[in-house]
NUTI-325842 format. One record per residue: x, y, z of N, C-alpha, C in turn. Coordinates in steps of 0.001 Angstrom, whole numbers, padded with zeros to 6 digits, always signed. Example, Ala and Ser with C-alpha at 12.3 -4.5 7.8 and 13.67 -1.06 7.14 Angstrom:
NUTI-325842
+013190-005690+007800+012300-004500+007800+013200-003300+007800/+012850-002250+007080+013670-001060+007140+012900+000030+007870/
This chain:
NUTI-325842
-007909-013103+052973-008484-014424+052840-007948-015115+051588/-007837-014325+050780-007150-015241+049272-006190-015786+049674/-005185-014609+049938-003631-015016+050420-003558-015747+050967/-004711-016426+052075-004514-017752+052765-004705-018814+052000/-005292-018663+050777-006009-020006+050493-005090-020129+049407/-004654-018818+048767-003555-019182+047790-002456-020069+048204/-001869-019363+049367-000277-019979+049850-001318-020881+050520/-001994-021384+051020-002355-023165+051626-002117-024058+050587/-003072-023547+048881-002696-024753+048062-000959-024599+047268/-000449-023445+047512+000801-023759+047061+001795-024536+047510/+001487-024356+049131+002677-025172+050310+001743-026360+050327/+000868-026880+050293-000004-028128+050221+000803-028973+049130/+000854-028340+047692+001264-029069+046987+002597-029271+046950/+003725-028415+047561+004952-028400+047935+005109-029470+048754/+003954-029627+049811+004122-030701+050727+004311-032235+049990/+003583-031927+048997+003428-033379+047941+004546-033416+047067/+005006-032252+046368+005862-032776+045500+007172-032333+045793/+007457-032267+047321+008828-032349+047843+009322-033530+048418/+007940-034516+048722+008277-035965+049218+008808-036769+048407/+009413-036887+046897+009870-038176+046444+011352-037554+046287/+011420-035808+046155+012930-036025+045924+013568-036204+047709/+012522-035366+048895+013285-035867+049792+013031-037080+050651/+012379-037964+050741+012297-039105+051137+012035-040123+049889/+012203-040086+048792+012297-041060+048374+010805-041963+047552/+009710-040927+048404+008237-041867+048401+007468-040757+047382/+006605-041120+046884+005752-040421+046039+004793-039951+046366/+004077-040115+046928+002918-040019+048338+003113-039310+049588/+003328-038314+050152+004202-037667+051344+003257-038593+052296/+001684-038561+052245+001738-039568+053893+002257-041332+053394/+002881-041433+052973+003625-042968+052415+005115-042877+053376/+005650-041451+053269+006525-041310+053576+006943-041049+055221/+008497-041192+055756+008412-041000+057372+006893-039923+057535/+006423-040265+058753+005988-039642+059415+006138-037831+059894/+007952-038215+060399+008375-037167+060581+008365-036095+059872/+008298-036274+058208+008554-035832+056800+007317-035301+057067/+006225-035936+057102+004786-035446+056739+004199-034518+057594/+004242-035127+058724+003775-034394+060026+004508-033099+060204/+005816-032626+059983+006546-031571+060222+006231-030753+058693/+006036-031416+057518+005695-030529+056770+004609-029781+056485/+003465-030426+057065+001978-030370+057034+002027-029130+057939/+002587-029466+059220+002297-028605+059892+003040-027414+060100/+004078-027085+059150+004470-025896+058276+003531-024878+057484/+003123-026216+056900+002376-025492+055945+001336-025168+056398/+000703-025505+057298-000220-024619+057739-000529-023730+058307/+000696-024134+059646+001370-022371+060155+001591-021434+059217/+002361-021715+057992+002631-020734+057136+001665-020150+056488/+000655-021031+055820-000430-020234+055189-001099-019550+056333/-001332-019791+057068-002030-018993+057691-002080-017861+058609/-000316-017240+058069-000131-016409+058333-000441-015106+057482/-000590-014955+056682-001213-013491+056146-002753-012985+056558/-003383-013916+057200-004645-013284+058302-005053-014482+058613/-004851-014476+059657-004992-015390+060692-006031-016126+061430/-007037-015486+061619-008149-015480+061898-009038-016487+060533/-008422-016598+059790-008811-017468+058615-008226-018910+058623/-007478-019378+059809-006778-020093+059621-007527-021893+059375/-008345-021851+059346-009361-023134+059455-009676-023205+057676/-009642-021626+056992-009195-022020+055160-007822-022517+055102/-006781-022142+055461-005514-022885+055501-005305-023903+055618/-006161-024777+057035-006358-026161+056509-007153-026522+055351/-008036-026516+054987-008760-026812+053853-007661-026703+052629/-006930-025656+052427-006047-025092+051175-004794-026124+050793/-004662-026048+051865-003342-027482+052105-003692-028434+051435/-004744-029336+052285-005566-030291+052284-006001-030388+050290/-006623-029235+050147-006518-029436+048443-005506-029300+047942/-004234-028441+048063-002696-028107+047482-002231-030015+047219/-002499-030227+048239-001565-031605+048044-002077-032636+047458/-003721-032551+046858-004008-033652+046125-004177-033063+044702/-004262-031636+044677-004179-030883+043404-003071-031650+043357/-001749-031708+043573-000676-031753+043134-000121-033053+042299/-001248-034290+043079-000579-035828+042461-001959-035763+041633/-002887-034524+041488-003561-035231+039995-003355-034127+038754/-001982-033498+038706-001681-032749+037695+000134-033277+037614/+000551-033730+038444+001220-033839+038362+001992-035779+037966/+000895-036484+038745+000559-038009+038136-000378-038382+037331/-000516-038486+036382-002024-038803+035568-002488-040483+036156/-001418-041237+036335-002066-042077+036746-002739-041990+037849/-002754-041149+038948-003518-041328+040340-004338-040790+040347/-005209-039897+038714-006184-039278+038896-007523-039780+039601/-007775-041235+038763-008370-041750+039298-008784-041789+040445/-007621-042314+041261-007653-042083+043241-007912-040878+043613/-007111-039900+043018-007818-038860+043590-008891-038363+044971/-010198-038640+044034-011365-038508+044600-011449-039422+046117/-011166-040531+045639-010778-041055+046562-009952-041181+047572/-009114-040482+047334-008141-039851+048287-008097-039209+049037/-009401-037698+048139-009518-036864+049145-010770-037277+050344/-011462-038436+049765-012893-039133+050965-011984-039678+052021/-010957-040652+051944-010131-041168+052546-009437-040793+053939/-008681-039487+052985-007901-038633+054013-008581-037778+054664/-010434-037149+054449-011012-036452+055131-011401-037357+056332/-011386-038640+056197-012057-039632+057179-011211-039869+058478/-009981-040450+058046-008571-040173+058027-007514-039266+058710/-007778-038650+059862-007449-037253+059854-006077-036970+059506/-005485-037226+058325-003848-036901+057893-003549-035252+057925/-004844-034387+057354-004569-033042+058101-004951-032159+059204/-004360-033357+060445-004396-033092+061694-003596-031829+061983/-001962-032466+061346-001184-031776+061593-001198-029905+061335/-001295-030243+060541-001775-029097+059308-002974-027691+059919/-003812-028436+060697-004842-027668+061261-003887-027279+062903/-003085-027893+063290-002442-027707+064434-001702-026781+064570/-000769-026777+063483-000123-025812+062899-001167-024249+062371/-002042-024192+062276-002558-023468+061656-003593-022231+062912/-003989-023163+063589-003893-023305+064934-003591-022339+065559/-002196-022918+066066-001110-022296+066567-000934-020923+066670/-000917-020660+064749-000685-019129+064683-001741-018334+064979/-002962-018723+064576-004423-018233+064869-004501-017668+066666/-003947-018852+067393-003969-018443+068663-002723-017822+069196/-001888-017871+068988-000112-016713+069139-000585-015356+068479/-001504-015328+066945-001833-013693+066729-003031-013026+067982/-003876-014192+067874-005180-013693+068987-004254-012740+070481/-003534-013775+070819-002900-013698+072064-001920-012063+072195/-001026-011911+071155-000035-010906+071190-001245-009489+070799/-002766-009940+070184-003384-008916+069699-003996-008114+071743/-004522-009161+071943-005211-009231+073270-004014-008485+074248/-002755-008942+074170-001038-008359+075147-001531-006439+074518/-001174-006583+073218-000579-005332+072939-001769-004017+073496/-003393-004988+073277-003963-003676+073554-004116-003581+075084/-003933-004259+075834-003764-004431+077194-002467-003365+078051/-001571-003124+076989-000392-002245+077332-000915-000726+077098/-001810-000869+076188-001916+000761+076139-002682+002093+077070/-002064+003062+077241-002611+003439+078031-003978+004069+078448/-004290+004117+079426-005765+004509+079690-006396+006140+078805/-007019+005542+077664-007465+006821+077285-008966+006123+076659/-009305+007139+076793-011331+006816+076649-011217+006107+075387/-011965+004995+075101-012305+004284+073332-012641+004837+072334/-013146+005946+072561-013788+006454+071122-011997+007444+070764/-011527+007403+071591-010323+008218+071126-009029+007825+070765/-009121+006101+070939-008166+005431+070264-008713+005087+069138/-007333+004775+068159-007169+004409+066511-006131+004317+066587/
């Protein structure tokens, strides 16, 4: 569970402070769409891969990574901030992000559900 929430706010804030050197904008949702939406929803696939089943903290982690990021990293937008984060919860900008996050939550469920389905017939108390 850490590991999710750690890597959510690290790639959260990656999501933020990779948007001005690669698009140009300071703000990643300011920026293409494509930029935001494909990174968001990286990052949430990604965090929420070290346990999976957690993946609904991954959105949340993101979701803070990336406004941690423009109020340590801009002093002027501290201010907004707060407001930023009422905004964008209203807002759904981490749509993507939860989609992505998602994703993996239901691809681990799925391959967990395949693999024990392959094994062979031996009484429960005698598998481990």
């Amino acid at each position: 569970m850490r590991k999710v929430i750690l890597l959510g706010l690290i790639l959260g804030a990656a999501v933020s402070g990779l948007s001005l050197p690669l698009t140009g904008q300071r703000e990643a949702f300011d920026a293409s769409p494509a930029y935001y939406l494909t990174a968001a929803f990286l990052a949430g696939a990604l965090a929420t891969l070290p346990a999976p089943r957690f993946w609904w903290l991954a959105v949340f982690a993101v979701f803070l990574g990336e406004h941690a990021w423009y109020a340590a990293a801009y002093p002027d937008m501290r201010p907004w901030v707060l407001f930023g984060l009422v905004i964008n919860a209203i807002v759904p900008t981490w749509w993507s992000a939860a989609v992505g996050a998602l994703l993996v939550y239901l691809g681990a469920r799925a391959a967990r559900r395949y693999s024990q389905s392959r094994r062979p017939d031996v009484p429960r108390e005698d598998r481990r």
